[in-house]
C-alpha positions as CSV (number, residue, x, y, z in Angstrom):
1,X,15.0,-26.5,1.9
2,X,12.8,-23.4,1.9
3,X,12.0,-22.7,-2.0
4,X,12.4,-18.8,-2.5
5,X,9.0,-17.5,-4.3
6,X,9.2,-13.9,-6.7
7,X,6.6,-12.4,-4.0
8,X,9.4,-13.0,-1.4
9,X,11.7,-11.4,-3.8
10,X,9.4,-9.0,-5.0
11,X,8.8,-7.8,-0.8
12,X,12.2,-7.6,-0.2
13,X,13.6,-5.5,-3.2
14,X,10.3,-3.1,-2.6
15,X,11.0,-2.5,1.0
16,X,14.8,-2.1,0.0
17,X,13.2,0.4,-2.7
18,X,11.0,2.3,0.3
19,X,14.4,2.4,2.9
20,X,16.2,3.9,0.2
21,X,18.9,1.0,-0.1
22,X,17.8,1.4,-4.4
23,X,17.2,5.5,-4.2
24,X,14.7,6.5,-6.7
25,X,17.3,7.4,-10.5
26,X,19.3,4.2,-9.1
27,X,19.7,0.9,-10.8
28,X,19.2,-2.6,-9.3
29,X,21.9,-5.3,-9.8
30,X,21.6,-7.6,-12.8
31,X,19.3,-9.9,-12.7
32,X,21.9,-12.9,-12.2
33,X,23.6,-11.4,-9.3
34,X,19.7,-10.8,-7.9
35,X,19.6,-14.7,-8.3
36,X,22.7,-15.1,-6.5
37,X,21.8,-13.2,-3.8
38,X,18.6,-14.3,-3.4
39,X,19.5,-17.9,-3.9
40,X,17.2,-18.8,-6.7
41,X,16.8,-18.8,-10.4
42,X,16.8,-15.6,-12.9
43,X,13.2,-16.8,-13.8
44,X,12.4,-16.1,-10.1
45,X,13.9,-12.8,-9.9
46,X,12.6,-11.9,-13.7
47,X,8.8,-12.4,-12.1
48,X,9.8,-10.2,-9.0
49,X,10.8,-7.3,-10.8
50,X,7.9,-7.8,-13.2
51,X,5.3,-7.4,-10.4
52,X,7.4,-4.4,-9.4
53,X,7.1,-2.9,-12.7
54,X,3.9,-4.0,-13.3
55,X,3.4,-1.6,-9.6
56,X,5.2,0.9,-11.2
57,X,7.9,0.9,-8.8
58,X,10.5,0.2,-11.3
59,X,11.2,0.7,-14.9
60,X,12.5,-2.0,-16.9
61,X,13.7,-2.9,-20.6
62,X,15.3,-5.8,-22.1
63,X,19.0,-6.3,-21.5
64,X,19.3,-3.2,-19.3
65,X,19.6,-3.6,-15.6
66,X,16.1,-2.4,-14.2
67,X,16.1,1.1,-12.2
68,X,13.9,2.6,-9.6
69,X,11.1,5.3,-10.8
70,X,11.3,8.7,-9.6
71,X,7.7,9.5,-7.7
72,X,6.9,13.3,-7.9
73,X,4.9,14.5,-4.8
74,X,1.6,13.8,-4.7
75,X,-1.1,16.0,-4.4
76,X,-4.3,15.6,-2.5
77,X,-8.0,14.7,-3.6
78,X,-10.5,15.4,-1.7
79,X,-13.5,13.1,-2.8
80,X,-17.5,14.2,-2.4
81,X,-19.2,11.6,0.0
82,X,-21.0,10.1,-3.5
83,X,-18.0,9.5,-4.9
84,X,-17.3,5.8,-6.2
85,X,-13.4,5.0,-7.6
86,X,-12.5,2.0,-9.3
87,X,-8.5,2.0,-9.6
88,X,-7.1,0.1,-13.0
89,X,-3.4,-0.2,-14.4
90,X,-3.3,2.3,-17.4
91,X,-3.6,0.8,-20.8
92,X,-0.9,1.4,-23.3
93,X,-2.1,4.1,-25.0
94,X,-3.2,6.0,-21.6
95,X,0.5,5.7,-20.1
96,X,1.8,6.9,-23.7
97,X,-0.6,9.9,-23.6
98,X,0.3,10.8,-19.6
99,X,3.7,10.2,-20.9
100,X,4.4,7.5,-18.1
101,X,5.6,3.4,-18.0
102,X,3.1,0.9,-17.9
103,X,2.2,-0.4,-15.0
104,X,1.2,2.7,-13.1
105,X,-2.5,2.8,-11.7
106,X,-5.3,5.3,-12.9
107,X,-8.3,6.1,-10.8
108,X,-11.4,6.8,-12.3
109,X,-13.4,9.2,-10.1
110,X,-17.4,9.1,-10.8
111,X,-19.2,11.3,-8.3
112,X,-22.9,12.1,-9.4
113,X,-23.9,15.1,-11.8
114,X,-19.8,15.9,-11.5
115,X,-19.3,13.4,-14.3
116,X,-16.6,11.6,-14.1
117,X,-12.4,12.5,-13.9
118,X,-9.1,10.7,-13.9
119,X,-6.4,10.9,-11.6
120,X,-3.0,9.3,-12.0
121,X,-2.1,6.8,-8.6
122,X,1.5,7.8,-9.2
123,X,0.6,12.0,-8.7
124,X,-2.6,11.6,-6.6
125,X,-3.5,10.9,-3.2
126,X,-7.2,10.5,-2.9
127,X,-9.1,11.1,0.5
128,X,-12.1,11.7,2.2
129,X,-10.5,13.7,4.9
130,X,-10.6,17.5,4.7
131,X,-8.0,19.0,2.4
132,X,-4.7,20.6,4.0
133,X,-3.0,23.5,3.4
C-alpha cells in the first residue's frame, strides 16, 4: 500500500488553492477530515499545511481550521543587470513590522553603489525584462 507523504498533501491542497477549489478569505476542512480524505494521519496533514504556511499560502493558528491568504497584486521590479538577490523567509520581527504572517519570503536586492532594498515575495515580482505599462 502506497504510504501518503505531507509533500503529496501539501501539492495537492496548493494546486486545489491555485484552481480556486480553497478561494483565497476561505477556510480548509479540519485537519481530521483532511486525514480522512487524504487517507492518512493528522500528523501527515499537520506537516502539509505547515509547509503551506511556512510558503505563506495559508494562515494558520492553533485550534482554528487553517484558511487561504489573500495575495494583493503584485507589482513589477525591474532589476539593473548587477543586481544580486538572495530571497529568505522573514524573521519574526520583519513580518510583524510589514504587518504580514510568517512564512512569507523577503528579497534582499544588492545592486552596486544603489545600496541595497527589500521587497516583499508576496507584493513583488522581480524581473530582468523591461518594465510594462
Amino acid at each position: 500500500m502506497h504510504q501518503v507523504r505531507f509533500r503529496d498533501v501539501a501539492d495537492v491542497l496548493r494546486r486545489q488553492i491555485d484552481d480556486g477549489t480553497y478561494p483565497p478569505g476561505g477556510r480548509l476542512p479540519s485537519e481530521a477530515n483532511l486525514a480522512k480524505t487524504f487517507g492518512c494521519s493528522r500528523d501527515t496533514v499537520r506537516d502539509a499545511l505547515a509547509v503551506l504556511a511556512a510558503e505563506g499560502e495559508l494562515i494558520k493558528r492553533r485550534g482554528t481550521p487553517a484558511v487561504v491568504r489573500r495575495h494583493a497584486p503584485r507589482t513589477a521590479v525591474r532589476l539593473p543587470p548587477d543586481a544580486t538577490v538572495t530571497a529568505r523567509p522573514m524573521t519574526l520581527a520583519e513580518a510583524e513590522a510589514y504587518g504580514c504572517g510568517p512564512g512569507v519570503a523577503i528579497f534582499e536586492v544588492c545592486a552596486g553603489s544603489n545600496g541595497y532594498a527589500l521587497y516583499r515575495g508576496d507584493q513583488h515580482i522581480l524581473t530582468t525584462a523591461p518594465a510594462t505599462r
